[in-house]
Each structure stands twice: as structure tokens, then as C-alpha cells.
GULUM-576443 format. One line per field, with one value per residue (C-alpha): residue in three letters; x, y, z; residue number from 1. Coordinates in steps of 0.25 Angstrom, whole numbers. Last residue first. Layout:
<pts>
aa = [Ala;...]
X = [X;...]
Y = [Y;...]
Z = [Z;...]
i = [NUM;...]
</pts>
This chain:
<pts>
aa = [Unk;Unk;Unk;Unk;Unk;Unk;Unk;Unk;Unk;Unk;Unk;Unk;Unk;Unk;Unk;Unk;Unk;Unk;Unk;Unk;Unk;Unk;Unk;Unk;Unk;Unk;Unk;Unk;Unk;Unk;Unk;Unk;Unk;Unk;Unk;Unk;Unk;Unk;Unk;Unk;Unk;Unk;Unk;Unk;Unk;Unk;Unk;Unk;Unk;Unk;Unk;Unk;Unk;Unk;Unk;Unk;Unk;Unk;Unk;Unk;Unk;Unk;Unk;Unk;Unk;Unk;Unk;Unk;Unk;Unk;Unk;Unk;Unk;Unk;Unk;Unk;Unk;Unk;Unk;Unk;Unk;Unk;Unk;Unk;Unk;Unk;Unk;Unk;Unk]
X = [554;547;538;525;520;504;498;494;483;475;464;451;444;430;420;407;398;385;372;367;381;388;403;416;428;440;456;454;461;446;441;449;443;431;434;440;431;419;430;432;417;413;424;435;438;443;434;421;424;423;411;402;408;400;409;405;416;410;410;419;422;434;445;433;435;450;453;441;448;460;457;448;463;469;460;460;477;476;478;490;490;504;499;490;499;506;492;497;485]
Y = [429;418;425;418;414;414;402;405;402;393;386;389;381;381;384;381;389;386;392;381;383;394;395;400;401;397;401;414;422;430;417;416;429;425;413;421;431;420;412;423;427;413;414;404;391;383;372;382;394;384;377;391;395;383;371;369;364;358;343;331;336;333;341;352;353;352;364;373;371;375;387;392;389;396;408;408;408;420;415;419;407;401;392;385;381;371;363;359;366]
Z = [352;343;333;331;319;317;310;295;288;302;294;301;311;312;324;325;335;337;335;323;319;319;314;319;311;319;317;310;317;319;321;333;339;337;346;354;357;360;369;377;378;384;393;394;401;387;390;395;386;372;381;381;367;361;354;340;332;318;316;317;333;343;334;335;350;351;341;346;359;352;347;361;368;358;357;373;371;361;348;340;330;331;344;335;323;335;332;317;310]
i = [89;88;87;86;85;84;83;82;81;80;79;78;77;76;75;74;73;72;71;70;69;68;67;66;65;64;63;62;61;60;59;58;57;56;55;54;53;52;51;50;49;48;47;46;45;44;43;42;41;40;39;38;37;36;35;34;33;32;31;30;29;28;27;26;25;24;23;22;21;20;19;18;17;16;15;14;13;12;11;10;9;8;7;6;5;4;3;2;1]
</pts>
């Protein structure tokens, strides 16, 4: 996904910034993505709850699929179908 795609996908801007932690964090890994709620909140200074609804909230977009794994979460990015187009007014 060319990295402009992202502001075409209708995600609030604590979706975004949870996205694109996600993003950053798993570009770092060779593994699964596994970073707990509790330092999700902590780098992208939200509340624990916030980032629970919208992580589920991304995966109903279907950005993210999230996965356990020996209790915790790993998430996986999903191909992006068809990005959003805005209408320029």
C-alpha cells in the first residue's frame, strides 16, 4: 500500500494513529506484531479502552485481523480492496 493510500481510508485520527503504530512496530519485527494494549495506549497517549474500541473497530474495516497467541494479541494486516475516494469540495 503506497503510504498516501492511508489517508484515503476514513479512519478517525485515534484509528490512524493506532494504524500506523501497528505499521511502524511490525516494520521493526520478522515475526507476528505483538504489542500489549497497555504500551499501544502508553506511545500513542491514549486510554486503554480507546485503543481496545478501536482496534476493533479497525478490524471491522478490515484493516487488521487480530489474533491470540499464547494470551497475546497478534495483529495482521489485511490487503486494503479499495481505498476510499474523497470528494474535493
Amino acid at each position: 500500500m503506497d503510504m498516501n493510500d492511508l489517508f484515503t481510508l476514513g479512519l478517525d485520527p485515534f484509528e490512524f494513529m493506532i494504524y500506523m503504530f501497528l505499521i511502524q512496530f511490525g516494520s521493526k519485527r520478522d515475526c507476528g506484531i505483538f504489542p500489549s494494549i497497555r504500551k499501544i495506549a502508553a506511545v500513542c497517549n491514549m486510554n486503554k479502552n480507546t485503543v481496545e474500541r478501536k482496534i476493533k473497530s479497525l478490524e471491522e474495516k478490515q484493516l487488521i485481523k487480530v489474533h491470540k497467541y499464547q494470551n497475546k494479541n497478534c495483529y495482521e494486516f489485511l490487503p486494503v480492496a479499495q481505498p476510499l475516494v474523497l470528494q474535493e469540495s
